[in-house]
C-alpha positions as CSV (number, residue, x, y, z in Angstrom):
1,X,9.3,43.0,-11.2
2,X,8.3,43.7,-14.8
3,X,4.8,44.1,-16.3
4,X,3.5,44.6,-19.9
5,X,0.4,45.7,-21.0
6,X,-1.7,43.6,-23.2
7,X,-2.0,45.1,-26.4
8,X,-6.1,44.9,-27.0
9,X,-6.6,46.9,-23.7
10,X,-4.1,49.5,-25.1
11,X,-6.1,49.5,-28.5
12,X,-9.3,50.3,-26.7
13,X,-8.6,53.1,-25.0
14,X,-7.4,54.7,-27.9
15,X,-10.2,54.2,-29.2
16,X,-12.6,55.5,-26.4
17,X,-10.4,58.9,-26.6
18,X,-11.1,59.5,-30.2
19,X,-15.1,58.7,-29.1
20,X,-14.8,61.6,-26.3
21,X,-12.6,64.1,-28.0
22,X,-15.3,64.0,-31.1
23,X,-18.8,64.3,-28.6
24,X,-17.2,66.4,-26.5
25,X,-19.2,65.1,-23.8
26,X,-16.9,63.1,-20.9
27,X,-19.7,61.4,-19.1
28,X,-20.7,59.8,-22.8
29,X,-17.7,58.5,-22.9
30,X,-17.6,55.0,-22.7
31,X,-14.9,54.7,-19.5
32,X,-12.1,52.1,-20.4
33,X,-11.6,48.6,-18.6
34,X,-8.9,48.8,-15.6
35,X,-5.6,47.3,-16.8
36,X,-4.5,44.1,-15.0
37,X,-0.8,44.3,-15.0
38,X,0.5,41.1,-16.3
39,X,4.2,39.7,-14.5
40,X,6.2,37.9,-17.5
41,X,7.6,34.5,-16.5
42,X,10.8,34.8,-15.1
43,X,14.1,33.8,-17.3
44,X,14.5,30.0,-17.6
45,X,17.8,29.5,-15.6
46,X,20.8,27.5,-17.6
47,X,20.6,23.6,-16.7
48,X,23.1,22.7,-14.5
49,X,26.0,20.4,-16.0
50,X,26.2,16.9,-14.7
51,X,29.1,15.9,-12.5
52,X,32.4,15.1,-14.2
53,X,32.7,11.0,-14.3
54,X,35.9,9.2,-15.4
55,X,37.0,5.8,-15.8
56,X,40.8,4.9,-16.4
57,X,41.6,1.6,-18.4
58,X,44.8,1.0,-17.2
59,X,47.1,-2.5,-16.3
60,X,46.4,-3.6,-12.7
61,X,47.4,-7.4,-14.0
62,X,49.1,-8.6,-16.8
63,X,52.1,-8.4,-18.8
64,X,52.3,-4.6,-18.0
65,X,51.0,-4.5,-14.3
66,X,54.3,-2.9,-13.5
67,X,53.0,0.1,-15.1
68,X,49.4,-0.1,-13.1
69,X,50.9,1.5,-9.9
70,X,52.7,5.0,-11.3
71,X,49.7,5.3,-13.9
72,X,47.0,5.0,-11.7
73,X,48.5,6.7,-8.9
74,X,49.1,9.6,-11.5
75,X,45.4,10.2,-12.3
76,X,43.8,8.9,-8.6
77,X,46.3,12.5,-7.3
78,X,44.9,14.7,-10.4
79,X,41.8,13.7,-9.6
80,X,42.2,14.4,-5.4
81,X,43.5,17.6,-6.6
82,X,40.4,18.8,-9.0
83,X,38.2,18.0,-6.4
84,X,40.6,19.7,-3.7
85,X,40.4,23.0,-5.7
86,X,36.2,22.6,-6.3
87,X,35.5,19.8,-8.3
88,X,34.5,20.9,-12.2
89,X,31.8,23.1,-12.1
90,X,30.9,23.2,-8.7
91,X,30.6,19.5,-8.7
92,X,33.7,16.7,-7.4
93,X,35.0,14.3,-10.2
94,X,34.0,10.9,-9.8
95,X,36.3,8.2,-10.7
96,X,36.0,4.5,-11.9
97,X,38.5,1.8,-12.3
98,X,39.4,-0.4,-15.1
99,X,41.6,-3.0,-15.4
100,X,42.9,-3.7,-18.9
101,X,44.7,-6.7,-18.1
102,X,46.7,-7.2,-20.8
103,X,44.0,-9.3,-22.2
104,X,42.2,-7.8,-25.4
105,X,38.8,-9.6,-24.2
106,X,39.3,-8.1,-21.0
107,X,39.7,-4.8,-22.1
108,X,37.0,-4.8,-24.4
109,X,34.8,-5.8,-21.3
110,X,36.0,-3.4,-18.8
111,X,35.4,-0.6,-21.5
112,X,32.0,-1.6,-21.9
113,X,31.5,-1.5,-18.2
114,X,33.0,1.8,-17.9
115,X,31.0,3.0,-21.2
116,X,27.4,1.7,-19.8
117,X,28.4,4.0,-16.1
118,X,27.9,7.0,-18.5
119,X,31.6,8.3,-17.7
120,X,32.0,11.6,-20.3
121,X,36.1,10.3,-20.3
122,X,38.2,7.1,-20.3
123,X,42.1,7.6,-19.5
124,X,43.9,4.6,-21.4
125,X,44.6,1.7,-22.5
126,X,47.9,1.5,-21.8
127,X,49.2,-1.0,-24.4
128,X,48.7,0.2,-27.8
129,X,47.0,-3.3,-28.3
130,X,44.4,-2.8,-26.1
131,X,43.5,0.5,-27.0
132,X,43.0,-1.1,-30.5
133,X,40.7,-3.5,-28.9
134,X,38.3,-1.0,-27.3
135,X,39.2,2.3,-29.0
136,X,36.0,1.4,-31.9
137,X,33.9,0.8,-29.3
138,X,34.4,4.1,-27.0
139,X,34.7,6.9,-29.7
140,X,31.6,6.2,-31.9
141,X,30.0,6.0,-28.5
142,X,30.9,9.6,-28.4
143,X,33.5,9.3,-25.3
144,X,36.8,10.9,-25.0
145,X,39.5,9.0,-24.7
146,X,43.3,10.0,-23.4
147,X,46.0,7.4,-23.3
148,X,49.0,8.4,-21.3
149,X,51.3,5.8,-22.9
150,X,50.3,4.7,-26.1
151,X,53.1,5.6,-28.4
152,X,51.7,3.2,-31.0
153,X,52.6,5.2,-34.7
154,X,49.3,4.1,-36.1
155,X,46.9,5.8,-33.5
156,X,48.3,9.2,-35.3
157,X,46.1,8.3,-38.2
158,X,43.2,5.9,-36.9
159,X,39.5,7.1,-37.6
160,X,38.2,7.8,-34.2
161,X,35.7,11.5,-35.2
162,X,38.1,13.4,-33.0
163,X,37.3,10.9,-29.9
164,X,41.0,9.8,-29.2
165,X,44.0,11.9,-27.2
166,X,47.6,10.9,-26.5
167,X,50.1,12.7,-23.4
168,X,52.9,10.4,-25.0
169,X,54.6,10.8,-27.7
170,X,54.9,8.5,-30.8
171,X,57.7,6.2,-31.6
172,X,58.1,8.1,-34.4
173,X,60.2,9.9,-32.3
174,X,61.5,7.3,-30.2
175,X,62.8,4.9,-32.9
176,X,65.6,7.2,-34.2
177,X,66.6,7.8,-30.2
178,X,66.9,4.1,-30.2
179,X,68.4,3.4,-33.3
180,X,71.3,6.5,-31.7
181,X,71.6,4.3,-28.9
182,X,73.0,1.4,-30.6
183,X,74.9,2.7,-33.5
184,X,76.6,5.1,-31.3
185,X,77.6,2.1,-28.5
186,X,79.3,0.7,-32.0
187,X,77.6,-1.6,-33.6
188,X,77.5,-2.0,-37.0
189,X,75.4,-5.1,-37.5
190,X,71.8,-5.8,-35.7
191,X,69.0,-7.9,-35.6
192,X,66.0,-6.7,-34.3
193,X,62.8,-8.9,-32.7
194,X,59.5,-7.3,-32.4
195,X,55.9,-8.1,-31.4
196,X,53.7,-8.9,-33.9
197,X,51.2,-6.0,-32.8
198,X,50.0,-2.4,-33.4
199,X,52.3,-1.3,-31.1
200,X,55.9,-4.0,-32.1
201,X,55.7,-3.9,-36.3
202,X,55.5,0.0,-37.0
203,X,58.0,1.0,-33.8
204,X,60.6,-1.7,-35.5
205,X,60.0,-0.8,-39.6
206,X,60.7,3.1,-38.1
207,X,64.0,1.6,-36.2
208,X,65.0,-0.5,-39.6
209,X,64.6,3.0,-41.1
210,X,66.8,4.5,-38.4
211,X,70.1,2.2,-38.4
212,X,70.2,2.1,-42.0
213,X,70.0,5.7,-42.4
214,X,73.0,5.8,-39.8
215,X,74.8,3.4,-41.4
216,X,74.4,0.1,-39.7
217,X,73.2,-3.1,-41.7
218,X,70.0,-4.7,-40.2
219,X,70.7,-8.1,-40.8
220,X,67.6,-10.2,-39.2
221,X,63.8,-8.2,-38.8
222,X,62.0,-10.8,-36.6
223,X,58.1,-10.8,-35.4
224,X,56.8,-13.1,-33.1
225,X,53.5,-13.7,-31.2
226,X,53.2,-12.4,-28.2
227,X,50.9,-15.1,-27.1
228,X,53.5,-18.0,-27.7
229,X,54.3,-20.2,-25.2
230,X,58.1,-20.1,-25.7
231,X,60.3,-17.7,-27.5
232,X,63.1,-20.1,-28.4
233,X,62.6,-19.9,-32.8
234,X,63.4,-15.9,-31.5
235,X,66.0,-16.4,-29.7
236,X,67.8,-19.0,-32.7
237,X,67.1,-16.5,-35.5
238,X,68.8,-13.4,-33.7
239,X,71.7,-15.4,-32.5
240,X,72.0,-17.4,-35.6
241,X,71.8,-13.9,-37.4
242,X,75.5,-13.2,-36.4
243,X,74.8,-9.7,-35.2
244,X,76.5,-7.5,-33.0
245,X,73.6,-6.3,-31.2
246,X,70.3,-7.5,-30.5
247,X,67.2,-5.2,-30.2
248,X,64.3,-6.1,-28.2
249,X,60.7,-4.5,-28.8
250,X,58.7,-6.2,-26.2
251,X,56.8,-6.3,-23.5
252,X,57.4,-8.5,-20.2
253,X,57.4,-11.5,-22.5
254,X,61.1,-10.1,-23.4
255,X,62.3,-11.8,-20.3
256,X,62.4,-14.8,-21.8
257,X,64.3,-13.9,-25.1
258,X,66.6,-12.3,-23.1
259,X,67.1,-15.5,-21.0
260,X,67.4,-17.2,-24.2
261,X,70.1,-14.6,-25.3
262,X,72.1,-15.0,-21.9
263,X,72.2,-19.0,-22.3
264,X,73.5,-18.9,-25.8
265,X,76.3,-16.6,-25.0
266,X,75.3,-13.3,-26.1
267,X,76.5,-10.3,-22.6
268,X,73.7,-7.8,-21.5
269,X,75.9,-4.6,-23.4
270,X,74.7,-5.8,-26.8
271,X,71.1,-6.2,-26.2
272,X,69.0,-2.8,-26.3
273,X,64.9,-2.5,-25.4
274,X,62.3,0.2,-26.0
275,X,59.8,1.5,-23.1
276,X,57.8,-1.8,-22.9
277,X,60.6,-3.3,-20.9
278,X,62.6,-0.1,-19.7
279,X,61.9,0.1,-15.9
280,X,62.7,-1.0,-12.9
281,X,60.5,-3.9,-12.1
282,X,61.6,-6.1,-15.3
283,X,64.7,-7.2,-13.3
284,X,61.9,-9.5,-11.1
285,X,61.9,-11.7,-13.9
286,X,65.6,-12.9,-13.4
287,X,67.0,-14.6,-10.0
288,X,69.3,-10.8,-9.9
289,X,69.4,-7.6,-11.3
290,X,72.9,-8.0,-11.5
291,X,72.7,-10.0,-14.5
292,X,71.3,-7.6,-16.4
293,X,74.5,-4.6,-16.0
294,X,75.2,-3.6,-19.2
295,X,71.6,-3.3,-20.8
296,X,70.4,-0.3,-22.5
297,X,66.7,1.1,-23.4
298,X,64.9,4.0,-24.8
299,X,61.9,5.2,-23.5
300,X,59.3,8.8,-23.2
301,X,61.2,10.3,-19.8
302,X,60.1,8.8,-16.5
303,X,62.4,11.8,-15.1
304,X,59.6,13.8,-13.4
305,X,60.2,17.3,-11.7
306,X,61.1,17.5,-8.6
307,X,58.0,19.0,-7.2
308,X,55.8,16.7,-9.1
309,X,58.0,13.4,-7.8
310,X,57.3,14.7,-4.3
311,X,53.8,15.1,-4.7
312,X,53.1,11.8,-6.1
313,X,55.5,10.3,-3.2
314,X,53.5,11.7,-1.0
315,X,50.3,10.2,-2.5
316,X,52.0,7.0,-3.2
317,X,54.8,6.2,-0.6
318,X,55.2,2.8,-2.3
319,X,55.9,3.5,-6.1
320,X,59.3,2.5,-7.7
321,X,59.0,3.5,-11.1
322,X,57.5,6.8,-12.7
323,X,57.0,5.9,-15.8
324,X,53.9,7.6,-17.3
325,X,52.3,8.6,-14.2
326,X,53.0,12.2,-15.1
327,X,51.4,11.3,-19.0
328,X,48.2,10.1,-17.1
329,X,47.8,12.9,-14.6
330,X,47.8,15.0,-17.6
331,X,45.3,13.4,-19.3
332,X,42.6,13.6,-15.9
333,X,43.6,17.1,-16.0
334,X,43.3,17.7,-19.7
335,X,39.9,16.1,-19.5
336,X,38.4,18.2,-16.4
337,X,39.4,22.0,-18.2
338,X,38.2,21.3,-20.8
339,X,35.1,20.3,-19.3
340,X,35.6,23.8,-17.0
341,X,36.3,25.7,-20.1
342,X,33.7,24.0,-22.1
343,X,31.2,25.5,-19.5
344,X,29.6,21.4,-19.9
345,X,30.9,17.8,-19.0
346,X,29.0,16.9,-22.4
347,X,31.8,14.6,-24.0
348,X,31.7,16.2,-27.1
349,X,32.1,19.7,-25.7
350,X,35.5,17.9,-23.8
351,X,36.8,16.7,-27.1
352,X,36.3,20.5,-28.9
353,X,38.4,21.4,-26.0
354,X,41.0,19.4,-25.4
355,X,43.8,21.0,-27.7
356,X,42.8,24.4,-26.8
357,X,43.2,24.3,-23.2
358,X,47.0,23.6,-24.4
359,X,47.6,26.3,-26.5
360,X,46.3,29.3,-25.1
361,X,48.1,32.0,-23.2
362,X,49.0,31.5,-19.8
363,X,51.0,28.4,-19.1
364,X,49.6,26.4,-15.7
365,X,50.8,23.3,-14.1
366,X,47.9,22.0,-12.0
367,X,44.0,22.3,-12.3
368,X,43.6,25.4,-9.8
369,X,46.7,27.3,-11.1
370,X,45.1,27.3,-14.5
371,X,41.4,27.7,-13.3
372,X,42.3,31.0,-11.7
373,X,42.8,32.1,-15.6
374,X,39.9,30.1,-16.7
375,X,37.8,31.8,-14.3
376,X,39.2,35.1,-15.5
377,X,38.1,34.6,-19.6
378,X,41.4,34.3,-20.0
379,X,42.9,31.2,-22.3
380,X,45.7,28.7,-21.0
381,X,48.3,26.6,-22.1
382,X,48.6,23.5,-19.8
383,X,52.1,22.2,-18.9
384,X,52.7,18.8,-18.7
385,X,53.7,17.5,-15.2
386,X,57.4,15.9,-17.7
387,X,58.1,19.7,-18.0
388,X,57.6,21.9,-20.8
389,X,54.6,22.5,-23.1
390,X,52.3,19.7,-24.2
391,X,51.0,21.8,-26.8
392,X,48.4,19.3,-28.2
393,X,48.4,19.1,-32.3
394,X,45.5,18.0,-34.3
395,X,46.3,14.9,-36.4
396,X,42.9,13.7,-37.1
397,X,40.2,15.1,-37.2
398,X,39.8,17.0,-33.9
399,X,41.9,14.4,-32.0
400,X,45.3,15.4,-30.6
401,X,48.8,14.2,-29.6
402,X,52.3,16.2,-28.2
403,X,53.8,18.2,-30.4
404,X,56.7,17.4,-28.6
405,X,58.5,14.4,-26.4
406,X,61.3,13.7,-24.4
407,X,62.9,10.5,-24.8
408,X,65.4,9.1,-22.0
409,X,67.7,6.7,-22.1
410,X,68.5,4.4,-19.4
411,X,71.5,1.5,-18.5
412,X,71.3,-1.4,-15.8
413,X,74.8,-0.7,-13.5
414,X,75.4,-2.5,-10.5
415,X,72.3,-3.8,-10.3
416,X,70.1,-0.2,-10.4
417,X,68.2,1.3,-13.3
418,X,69.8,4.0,-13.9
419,X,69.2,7.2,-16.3
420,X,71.5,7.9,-18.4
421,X,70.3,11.0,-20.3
422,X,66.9,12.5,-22.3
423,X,66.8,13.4,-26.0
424,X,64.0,16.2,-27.1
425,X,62.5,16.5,-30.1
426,X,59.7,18.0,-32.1
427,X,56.7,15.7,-33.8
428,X,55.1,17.4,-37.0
429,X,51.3,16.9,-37.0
């Protein structure tokens, strides 16, 4: 215990020994008040941070619901995991749902449920769409935001005060892949369809820009609404067109175009797709999968490690398709260092954080591999669960996207979707 002496009693006995020393007389001497020691107030201890709460925004209906199960499943096992290892700062994560829907309405409701919960984090949308239909509304409310499969090239740009993360990469990188894809099957003449979206017009101008530039004439570029009832003036205008091949940058909508392109003659091995369709579960849309051998796609790798497959197996005995589940574990676990790093679960202290947890100097694969350097001052460099770096770059101010992605590309034969190889490459910020 600590005491301090008032400085007025100290002042007076100084005073009384001048009195004495000049009298010379003790008992004259005035004799000085006993000091009261006085305890000083103990140090204010540091608040303790609020508990970690997330909401995802993710497809559990709608035109993308095939991607609900491997996405949510993907951040419901990061989360198990955090809290498994200790929670974030002594505290468990607490998780919300969100259903996205497909349905820009939707999705703008579901985000204002999730914003008036006071999570600190929202993991999605999933479409680049709906992120475009709540992304205003979350970031000037000062909460992160991580999509694990927007790959929208607009995003890279859009205001959002340093708000707004990505775990997938842009089809900036993708479009070339896919533009590969056809002109090296042969094809030296293509029409291409695209939504009429955030997400359909940039990814087909950048695939324009990549069969010209390999030497193939684009000789129909087609938008449509999504929304449409039918698809037939799509299918007309790529099949009156006279290409060679036909490339598709859709969602589940696609099935129908493709129908179309079936009836009027066109075979599965000149029609290509981009991620929105790539997958497993589009073949329910046709009476067999069969019909569709011969089809080839593009999309960010749903090739997972090995370790990381079996994990998520394990969590989820019933998932078919992988496809971004790894993106949105990364993006709970982004979220939660940096909130351990950050020393706070205050949104903006996340958001400062964010890149750095990707770029320090210990690479770590899960939460409690990279908290044992975290809780040693030590800096880390989180790895996605794809494989390889994330290594987050600024592209706006303060918000971040991969550096780098892996593309695969993928072929229906004998009735399976099959891989049929990845493509890496590095994104310039």
């Amino acid at each position: 215990m600590r005491f301090r002496r008032k400085t007025k009693a100290a002042a007076v006995l100084a005073a009384v020994a001048l009195i004495t020393a000049a009298c010379g007389t003790e008992e004259e001497a005035a004799e000085a008040p006993e000091e009261t020691p006085v305890e000083e107030a103990p140090a204010e201890e540091p608040a303790e941070a609020a508990a970690l709460k997330l909401g995802y925004l993710l497809p559990e209906t709608g035109q993308l619901a095939f991607l609900g199960p491997p996405m949510t499943s993907g951040v419901q096992l990061a989360i198990q995991e955090i809290n498994d290892a200790g929670g974030v700062l002594g505290n468990p994560v607490e998780l919300l749902s969100g259903d996205e829907a497909g349905d820009a309405g939707r999705a703008a409701e579901e985000a204002s449920r999730l914003l008036a919960s006071d999570v600190q984090g929202i993991i999605g949308a999933a479409a680049t769409g709906m992120t475009m239909a709540v992304i205003d509304n979350v970031t000037s409310a000062g909460v992160v935001q991580c999509s694990p499969s927007n790959t929208g090239i607009g995003l890279t740009s859009y205001p959002d005060s340093g708000y707004y993360f990505r775990t997938a990469p842009s089809d900036v990188l993708q479009a070339p892949v896919l533009a590969d894809l056809v002109v090296n099957a042969g094809y030296t003449t293509v029409a291409v369809a695209a939504r009429a979206d955030d997400y359909g017009v940039p990814f087909m101008e950048e695939t324009v820009k990549g069969l010209e530039a390999r030497g193939a004439e684009v000789v129909l570029q087609e938008t449509y609404d999504p929304e449409a009832g039918t698809f037939d003036s799509v299918v007309d205008a790529m099949v009156g067109s006279g290409a060679e091949a036909h490339v598709l940058i859709t969602f589940v909508e696609g099935a129908q175009i493709v129908q179309g392109l079936f009836a009027a003659g066109i075979e599965p091995t000149n029609i290509f797709g981009a991620d929105g369709i790539a997958g497993a579960a589009f073949a329910d849309n046709f009476p067999s999968a069969d019909v569709l051998n011969g089809m080839r796609f593009t999309a960010p790798t749903a090739i997972v490690p090995p370790e990381f497959e079996a994990r998520l197996l394990e969590f989820n005995p019933d998932l078919v398709d992988f496809l971004f589940a790894p993106n949105a574990y990364d993006c709970a676990n982004l979220m939660a260092l940096a909130a351990s790093v950050s020393g706070s679960t205050a949104s903006a202290d996340i958001r400062d954080n964010m890149i750095a947890v990707t770029t320090g100097d210990n690479e770590c694969t899960t939460f409690a591999e990279c908290m044992t350097f975290v809780d040693a001052g030590e800096s880390i460099a989180y790895q996605s669960a794809v494989g390889g770096p994330l290594n987050l770059i600024e592209v706006r101010e303060g918000g971040g996207e991969p550096s780098r992605g892996i593309i695969e590309t993928s072929t229906w034969e004998d009735g399976e979707f099959v891989s049929t190889g990845t493509v890496a490459g590095d994104l310039v910020g």
